[in-house]
C-alpha positions as CSV (number, residue, x, y, z in Angstrom):
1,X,16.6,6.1,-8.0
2,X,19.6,6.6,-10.2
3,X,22.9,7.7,-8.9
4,X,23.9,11.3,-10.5
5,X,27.8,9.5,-10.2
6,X,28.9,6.7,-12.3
7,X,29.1,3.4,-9.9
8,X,29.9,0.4,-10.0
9,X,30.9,-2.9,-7.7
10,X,34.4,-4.2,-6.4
11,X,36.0,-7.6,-5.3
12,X,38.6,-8.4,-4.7
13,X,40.3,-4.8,-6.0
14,X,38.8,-5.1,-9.4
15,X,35.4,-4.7,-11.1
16,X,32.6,-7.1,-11.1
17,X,29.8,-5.1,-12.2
18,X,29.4,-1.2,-13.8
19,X,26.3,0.8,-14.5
20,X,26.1,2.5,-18.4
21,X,27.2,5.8,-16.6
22,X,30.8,4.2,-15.3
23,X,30.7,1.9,-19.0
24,X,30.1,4.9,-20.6
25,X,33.6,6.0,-19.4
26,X,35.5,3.4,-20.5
27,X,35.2,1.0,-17.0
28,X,35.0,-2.7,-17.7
29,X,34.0,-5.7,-15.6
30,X,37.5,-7.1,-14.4
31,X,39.5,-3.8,-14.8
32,X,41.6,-3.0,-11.6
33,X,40.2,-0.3,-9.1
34,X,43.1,1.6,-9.5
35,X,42.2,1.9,-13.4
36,X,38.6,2.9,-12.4
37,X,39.4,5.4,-10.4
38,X,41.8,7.0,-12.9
39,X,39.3,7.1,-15.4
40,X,36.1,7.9,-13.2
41,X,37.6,10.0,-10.3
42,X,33.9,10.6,-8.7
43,X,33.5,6.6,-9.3
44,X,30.9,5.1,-6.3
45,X,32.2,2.0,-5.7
46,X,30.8,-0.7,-3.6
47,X,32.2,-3.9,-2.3
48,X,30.5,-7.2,-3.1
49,X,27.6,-8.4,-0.1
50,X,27.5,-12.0,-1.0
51,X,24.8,-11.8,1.8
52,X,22.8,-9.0,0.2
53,X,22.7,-10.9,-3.0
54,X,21.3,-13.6,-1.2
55,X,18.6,-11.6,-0.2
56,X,17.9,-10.6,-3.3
57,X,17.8,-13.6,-4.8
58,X,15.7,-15.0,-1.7
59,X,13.1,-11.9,-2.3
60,X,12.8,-12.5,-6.4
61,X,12.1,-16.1,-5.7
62,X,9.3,-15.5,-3.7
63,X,7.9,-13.0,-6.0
64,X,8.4,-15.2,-9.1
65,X,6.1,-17.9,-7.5
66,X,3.0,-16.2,-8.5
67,X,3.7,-17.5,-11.9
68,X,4.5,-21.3,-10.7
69,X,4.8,-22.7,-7.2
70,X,8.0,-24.8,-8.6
71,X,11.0,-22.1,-7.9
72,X,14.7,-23.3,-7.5
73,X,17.3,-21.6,-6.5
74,X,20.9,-21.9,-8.8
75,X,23.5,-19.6,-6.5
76,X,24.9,-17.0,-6.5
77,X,23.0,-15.6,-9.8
78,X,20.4,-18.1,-11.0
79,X,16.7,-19.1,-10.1
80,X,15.1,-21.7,-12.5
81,X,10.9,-21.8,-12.4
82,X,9.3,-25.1,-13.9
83,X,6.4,-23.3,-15.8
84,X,4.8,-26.8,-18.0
85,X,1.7,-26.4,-15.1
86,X,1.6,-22.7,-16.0
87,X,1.8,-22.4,-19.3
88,X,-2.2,-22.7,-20.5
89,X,-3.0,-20.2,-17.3
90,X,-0.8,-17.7,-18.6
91,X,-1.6,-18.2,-22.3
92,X,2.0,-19.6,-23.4
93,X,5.8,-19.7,-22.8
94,X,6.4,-16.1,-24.7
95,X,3.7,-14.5,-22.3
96,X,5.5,-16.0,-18.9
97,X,8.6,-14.8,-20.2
98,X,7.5,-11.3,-21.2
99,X,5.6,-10.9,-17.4
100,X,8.6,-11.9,-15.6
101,X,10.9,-9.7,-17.8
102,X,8.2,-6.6,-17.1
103,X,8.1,-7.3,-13.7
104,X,11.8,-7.6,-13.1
105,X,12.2,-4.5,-14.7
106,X,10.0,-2.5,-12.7
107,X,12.0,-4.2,-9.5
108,X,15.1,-2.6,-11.1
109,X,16.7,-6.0,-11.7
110,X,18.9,-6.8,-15.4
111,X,18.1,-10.2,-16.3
112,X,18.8,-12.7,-19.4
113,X,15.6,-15.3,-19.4
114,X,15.6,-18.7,-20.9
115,X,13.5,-21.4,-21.1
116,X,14.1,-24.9,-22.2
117,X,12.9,-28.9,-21.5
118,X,15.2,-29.1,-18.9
119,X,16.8,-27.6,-15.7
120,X,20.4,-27.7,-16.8
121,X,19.9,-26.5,-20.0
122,X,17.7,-23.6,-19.3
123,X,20.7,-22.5,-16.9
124,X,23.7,-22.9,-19.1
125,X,21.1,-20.8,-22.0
126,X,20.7,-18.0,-19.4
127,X,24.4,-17.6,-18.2
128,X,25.3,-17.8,-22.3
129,X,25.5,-14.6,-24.7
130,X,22.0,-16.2,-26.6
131,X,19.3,-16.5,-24.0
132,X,16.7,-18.6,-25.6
133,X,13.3,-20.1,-25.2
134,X,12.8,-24.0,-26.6
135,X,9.7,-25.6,-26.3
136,X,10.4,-28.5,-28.1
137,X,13.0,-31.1,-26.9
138,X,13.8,-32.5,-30.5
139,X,15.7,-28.7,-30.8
140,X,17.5,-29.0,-27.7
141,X,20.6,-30.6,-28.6
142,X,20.8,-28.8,-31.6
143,X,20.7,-25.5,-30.0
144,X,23.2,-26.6,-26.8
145,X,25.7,-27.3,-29.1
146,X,26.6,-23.5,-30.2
147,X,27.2,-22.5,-26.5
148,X,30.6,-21.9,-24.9
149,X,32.5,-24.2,-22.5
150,X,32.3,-21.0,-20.0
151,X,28.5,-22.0,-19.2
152,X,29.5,-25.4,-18.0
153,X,31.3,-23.6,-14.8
154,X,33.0,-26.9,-14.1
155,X,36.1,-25.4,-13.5
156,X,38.0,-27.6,-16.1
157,X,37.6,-25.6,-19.0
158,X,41.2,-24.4,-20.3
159,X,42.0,-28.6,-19.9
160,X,39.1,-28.6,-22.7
161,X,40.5,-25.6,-24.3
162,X,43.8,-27.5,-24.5
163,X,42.1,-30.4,-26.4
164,X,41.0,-28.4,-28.8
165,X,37.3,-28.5,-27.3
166,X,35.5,-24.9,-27.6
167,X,32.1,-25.1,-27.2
168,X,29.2,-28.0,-25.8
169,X,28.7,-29.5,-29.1
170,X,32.6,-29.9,-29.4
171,X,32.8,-31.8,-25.9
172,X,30.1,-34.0,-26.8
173,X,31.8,-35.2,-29.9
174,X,34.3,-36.3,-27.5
175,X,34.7,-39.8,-26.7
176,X,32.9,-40.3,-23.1
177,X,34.8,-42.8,-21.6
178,X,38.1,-41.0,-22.3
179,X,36.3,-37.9,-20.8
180,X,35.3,-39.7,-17.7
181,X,38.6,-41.0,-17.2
182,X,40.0,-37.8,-17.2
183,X,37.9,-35.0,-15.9
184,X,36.0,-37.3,-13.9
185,X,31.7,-38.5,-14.4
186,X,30.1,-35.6,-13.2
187,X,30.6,-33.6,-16.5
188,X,29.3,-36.2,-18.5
189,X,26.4,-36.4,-15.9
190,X,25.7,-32.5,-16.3
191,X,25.7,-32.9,-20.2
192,X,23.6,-35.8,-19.9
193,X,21.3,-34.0,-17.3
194,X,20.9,-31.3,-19.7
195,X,20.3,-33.6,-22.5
196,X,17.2,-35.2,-20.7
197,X,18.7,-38.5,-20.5
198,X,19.3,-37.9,-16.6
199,X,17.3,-37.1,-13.9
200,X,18.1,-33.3,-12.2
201,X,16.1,-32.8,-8.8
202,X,15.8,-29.7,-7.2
203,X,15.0,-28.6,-4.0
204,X,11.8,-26.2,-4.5
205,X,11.6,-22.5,-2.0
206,X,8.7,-22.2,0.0
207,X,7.2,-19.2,0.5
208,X,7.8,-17.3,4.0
209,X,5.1,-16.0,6.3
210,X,5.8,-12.7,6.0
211,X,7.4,-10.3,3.8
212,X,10.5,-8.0,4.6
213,X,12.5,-6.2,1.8
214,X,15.2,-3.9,1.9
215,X,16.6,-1.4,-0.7
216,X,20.0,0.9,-0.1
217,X,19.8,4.0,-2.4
218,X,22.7,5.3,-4.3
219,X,22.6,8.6,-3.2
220,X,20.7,10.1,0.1
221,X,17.3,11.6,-0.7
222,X,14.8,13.7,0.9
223,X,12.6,14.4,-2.3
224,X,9.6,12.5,-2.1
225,X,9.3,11.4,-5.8
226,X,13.1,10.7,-5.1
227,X,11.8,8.1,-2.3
228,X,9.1,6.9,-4.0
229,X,10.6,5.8,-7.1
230,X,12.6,3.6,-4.8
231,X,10.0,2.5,-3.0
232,X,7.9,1.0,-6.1
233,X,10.7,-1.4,-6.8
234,X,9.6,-3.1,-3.3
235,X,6.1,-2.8,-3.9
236,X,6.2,-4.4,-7.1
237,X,8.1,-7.3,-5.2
238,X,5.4,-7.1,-2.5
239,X,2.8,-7.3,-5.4
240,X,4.1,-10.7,-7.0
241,X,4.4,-12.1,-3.4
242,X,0.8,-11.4,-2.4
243,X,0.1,-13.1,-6.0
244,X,1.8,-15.8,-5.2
245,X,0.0,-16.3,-2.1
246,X,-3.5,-15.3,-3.2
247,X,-3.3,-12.8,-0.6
248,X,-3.3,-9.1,0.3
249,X,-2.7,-6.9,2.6
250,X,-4.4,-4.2,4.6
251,X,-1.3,-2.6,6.3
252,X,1.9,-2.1,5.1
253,X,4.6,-0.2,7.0
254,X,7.8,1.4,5.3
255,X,10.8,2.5,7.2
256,X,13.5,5.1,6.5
257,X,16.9,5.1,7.8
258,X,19.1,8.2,8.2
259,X,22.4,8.7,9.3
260,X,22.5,9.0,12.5
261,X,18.2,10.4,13.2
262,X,15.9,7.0,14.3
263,X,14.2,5.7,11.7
264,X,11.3,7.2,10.4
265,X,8.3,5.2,10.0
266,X,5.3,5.3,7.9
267,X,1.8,3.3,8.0
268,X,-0.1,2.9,5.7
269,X,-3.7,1.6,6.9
270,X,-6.4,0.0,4.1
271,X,-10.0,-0.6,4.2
272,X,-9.7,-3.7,2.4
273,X,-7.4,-5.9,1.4
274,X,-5.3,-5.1,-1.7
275,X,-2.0,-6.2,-3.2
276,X,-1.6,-3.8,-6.4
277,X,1.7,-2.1,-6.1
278,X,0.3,1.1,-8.3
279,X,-2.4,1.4,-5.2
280,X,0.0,1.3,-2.6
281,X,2.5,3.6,-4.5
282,X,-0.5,6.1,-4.6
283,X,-1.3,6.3,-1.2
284,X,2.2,6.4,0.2
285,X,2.8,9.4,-2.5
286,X,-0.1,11.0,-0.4
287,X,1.9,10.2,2.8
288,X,5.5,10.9,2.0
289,X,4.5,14.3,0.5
290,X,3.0,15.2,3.9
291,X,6.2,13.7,6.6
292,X,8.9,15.8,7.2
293,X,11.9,14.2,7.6
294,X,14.6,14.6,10.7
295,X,17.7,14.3,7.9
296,X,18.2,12.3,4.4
297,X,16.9,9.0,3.6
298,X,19.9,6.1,3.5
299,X,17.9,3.3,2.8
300,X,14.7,2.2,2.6
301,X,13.1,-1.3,4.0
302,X,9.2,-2.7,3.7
303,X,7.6,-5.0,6.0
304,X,4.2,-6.5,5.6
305,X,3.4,-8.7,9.1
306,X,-0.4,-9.8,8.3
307,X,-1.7,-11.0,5.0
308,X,-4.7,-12.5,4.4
309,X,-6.6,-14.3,1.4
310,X,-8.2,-12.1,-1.3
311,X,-11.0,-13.1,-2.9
312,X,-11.6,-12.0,-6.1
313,X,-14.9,-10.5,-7.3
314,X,-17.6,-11.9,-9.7
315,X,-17.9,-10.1,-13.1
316,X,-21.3,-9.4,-15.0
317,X,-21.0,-11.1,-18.2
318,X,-22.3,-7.8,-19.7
319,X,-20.9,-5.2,-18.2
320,X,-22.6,-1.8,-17.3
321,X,-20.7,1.2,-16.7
322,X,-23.1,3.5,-16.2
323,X,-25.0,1.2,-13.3
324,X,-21.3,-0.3,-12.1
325,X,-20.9,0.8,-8.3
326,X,-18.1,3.1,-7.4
327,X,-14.4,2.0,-5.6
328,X,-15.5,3.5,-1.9
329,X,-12.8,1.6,-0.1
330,X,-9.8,3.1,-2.2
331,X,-11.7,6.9,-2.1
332,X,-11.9,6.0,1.8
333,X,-7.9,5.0,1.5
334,X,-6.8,8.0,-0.5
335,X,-8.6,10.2,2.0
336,X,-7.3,9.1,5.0
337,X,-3.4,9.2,3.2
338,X,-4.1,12.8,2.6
339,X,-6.0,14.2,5.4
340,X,-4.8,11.3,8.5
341,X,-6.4,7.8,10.0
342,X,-8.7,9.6,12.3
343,X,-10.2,12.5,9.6
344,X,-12.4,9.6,7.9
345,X,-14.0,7.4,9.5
346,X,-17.3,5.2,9.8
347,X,-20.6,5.5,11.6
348,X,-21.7,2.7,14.1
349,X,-25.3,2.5,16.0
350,X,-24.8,2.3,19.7
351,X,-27.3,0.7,21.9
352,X,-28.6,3.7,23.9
353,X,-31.8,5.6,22.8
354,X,-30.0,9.4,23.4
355,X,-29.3,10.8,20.3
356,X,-25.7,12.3,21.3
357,X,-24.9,8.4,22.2
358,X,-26.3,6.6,19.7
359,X,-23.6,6.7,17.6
360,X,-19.7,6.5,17.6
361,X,-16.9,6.7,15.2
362,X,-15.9,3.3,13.9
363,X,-14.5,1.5,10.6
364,X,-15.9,2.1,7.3
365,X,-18.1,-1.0,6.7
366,X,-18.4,-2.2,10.6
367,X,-20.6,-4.6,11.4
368,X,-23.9,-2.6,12.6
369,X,-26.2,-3.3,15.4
370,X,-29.5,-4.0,15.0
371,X,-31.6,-0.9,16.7
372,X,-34.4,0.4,15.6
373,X,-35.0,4.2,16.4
374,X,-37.2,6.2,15.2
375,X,-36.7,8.8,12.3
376,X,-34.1,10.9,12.7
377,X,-31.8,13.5,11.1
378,X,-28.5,12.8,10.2
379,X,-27.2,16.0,11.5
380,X,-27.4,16.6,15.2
381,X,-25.9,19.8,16.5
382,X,-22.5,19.9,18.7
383,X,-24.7,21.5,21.1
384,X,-28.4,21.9,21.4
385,X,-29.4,25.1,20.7
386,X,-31.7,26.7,23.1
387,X,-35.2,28.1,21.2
388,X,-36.8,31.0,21.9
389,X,-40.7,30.4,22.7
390,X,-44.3,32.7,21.9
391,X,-47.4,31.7,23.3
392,X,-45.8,27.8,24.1
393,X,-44.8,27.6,20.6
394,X,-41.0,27.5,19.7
395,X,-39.7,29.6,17.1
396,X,-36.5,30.0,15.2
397,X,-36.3,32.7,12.7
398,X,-40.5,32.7,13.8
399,X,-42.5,29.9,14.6
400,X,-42.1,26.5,14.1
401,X,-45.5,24.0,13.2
402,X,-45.0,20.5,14.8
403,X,-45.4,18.2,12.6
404,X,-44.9,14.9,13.8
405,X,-44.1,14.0,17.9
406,X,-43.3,13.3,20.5
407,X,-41.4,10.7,20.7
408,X,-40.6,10.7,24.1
409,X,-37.2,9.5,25.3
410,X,-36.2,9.2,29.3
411,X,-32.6,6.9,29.7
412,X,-29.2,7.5,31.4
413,X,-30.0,7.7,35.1
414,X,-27.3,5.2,35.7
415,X,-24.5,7.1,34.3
416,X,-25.0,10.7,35.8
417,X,-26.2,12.0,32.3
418,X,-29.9,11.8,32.6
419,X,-32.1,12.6,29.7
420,X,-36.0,13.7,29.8
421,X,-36.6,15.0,26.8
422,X,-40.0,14.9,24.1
423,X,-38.7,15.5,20.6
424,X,-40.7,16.4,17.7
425,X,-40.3,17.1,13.6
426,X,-41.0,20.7,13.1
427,X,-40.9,23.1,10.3
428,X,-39.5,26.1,9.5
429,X,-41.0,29.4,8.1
430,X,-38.1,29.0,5.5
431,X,-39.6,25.1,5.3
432,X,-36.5,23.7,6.7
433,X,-37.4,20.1,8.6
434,X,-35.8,20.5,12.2
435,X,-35.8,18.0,15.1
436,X,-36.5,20.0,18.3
437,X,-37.1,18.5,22.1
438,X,-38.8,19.9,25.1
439,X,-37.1,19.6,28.6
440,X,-39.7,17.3,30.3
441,X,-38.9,19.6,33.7
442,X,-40.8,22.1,34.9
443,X,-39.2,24.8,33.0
444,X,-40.0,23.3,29.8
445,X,-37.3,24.6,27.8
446,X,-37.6,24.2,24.0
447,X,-34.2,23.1,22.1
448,X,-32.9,22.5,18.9
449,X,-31.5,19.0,18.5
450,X,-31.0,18.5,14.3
451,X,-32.0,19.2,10.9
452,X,-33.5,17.2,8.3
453,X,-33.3,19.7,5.4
């Protein structure tokens, strides 16, 4: 959700970072606060969280590993993926690139990609002003030549400015043992790591258990578009995590801090498992539309406890639309994030021959028992309603002709509900099919259990 204010972020008493509303005003990256504030009085500024950026970083990681299981963190900025394993799966290097560049986007995240035959040199590309992607390692030294010392970050460069060194290609015409001698052999290990001609290990991430992400919005909001458009940056991370996994999900639960009212939490339940953020961001529209909240939203966070594996489905080689079966778990989800948990809901056989307890409410898709009654409508009545009868035949709205019966049913002496009752199919002088029973007491009364049709 974008800030109405310009804003930008502080260390240090001067600028590290500005959005295009603040640059727009004439803020640049290093200019003092003082300046800023000058030129942008309604200027949000935030302090640097080293430890927030961490997270950050922590939480692209994991989402970036459903394009390789190789993911290496560079701090405080950088995260290098080694994609050679990926690159038939996803159909080339220009394809990998353009998913992670969509899918950072839509995370709200500004990023300069590179790719090249090695670690180091796929770093220094990204820091530079010409991100790249080389897939051939006869190019590489070519194209590492033209980048500036400022890449490097070996903390030596205005000693190589002084010796008339400007850019990589320039410090590699440099004679290497003088080099050594004087700014020591771990820059000539770095060019050579980037080169190819050393080894660069890396310590891969591994995935956590569990996924937990946090957003802080720029301004407090209580729309629900306002909320959600926040709220899709996390489930698009969530979405490349499950990926990464295999996985999904079939509860996810979003929590909304205010000021100074307790958090305000919101479930969301699935029939089946699922990891597609525009699902998820569909259902909690249904939700957030429908929660009042105690005061404005601060931040947002989303936690997702238990995954499990997702299996995809088998596809007909030719499909059919018109015979293709329709998506009843995500009508079943939709419903229930409109109308509540407990408004839809499944039907379960119970073992017990009365028809007001044969059946309970239970999940959509439950395992069934394995009973065999005989037929019966799938409408009982709240309440039996009691029939009126002529000459021992019942009648509603005139008399009924039995068609089919009885089927005699006598259960529930141990429970205090006792049940004595012959039921027969009858019909109607309007031909409605009813199910009707007669009290086997010695009143005899007729009732009006069910209809057919």
């Amino acid at each position: 959700m974008p800030s109405p204010e310009p804003c930008a972020v502080a260390e240090r008493q001067r600028l590290l970072a500005c959005d295009a509303k603040a640059a727009a005003r004439g803020l640049r990256t290093g200019m003092p606060v003082a300046a800023a504030l000058a030129l942008a009085p309604g200027l949000r500024l935030r302090e640097r969280d080293a430890a927030a950026e961490t997270e950050a970083l922590l939480g692209v990681a994991a989402w970036a590993m459903q394009c390789t299981s190789s993911v290496a963190l560079d701090f405080p900025d950088l995260l290098l993926l080694e994609v050679s394993g990926s690159l038939k799966l996803f159909g080339g290097l220009e394809k990998i690139a353009a998913k992670l560049h969509q899918g950072l986007t839509a995370m709200g995240y500004r990023a300069r990609l590179a790719a090249a035959p090695t670690a180091r040199a796929a770093s220094w590309f990204a820091r530079s002003s010409k991100p790249c992607l080389i897939a051939d390692a006869a190019l590489l030294e070519g194209e590492l030549t033209s980048l500036p010392l400022s890449v490097l970050q070996c903390g030596e460069e205005e000693v190589l400015s002084s010796i008339g060194a400007r850019s990589v290609g320039d410090l590699l015409a440099l004679p290497r043992d003088g080099l050594a001698r004087r700014l020591g052999q771990g820059l000539l290990d770095a060019l050579d790591q980037a080169l190819g001609r050393l080894p660069d290990p890396r310590g891969f991430c591994v995935l956590p258990e569990k996924f937990c992400a946090a957003i802080e919005l720029p301004a407090e909001a209580t729309q629900a578009e306002a909320l959600l458009f926040a709220a899709q940056r996390l489930l698009a991370q969530l979405e490349g995590f499950l990926a990464a996994r295999a996985a999904g999900t079939r509860r996810l639960q979003l929590n909304l801090s205010h000021r100074a009212a307790p958090a305000t939490r919101i479930e969301l339940g699935l029939v089946s498992a699922c990891r597609e953020a525009a699902h998820f961001a569909l259902l909690l529209r249904e939700r957030l539309q429908q929660t009042a909240l105690p005061e404005p939203v601060r931040s947002i966070a989303l936690e997702v406890q238990a995954i499990e594996p997702l299996a995809q489905s088998n596809r007909s080689l030719f499909s059919d639309e018109l015979h293709e079966e329709g998506n009843w778990p995500r009508l079943i989800e939709r419903l229930r994030a409109r109308l509540g948990a407990a408004a839809v809901h499944g039907i379960a056989l119970c073992a017990d021959h009365r028809p007001e307890r044969a059946s309970a409410s239970a999940e959509p898709g439950a395992k069934q028992l394995a009973l065999d009654f005989n037929l019966r409508p799938f409408w009982l009545l709240a309440q039996p309603q009691a029939l009126e009868e002529s000459g021992s035949v019942p009648c509603h709205h005139g008399p009924l002709k039995l068609l089919a019966g009885p089927e005699r049913i006598e259960s529930g002496w141990w429970d205090g509900a006792d049940a004595a009752r012959d039921y027969f199919i009858a019909r109607a002088a309007d031909e409605a099919l009813l199910w009707v029973y007669r009290e086997r007491s010695p009143a005899g009364a007729w009732y009006l259990h069910g209809i057919f049709s």
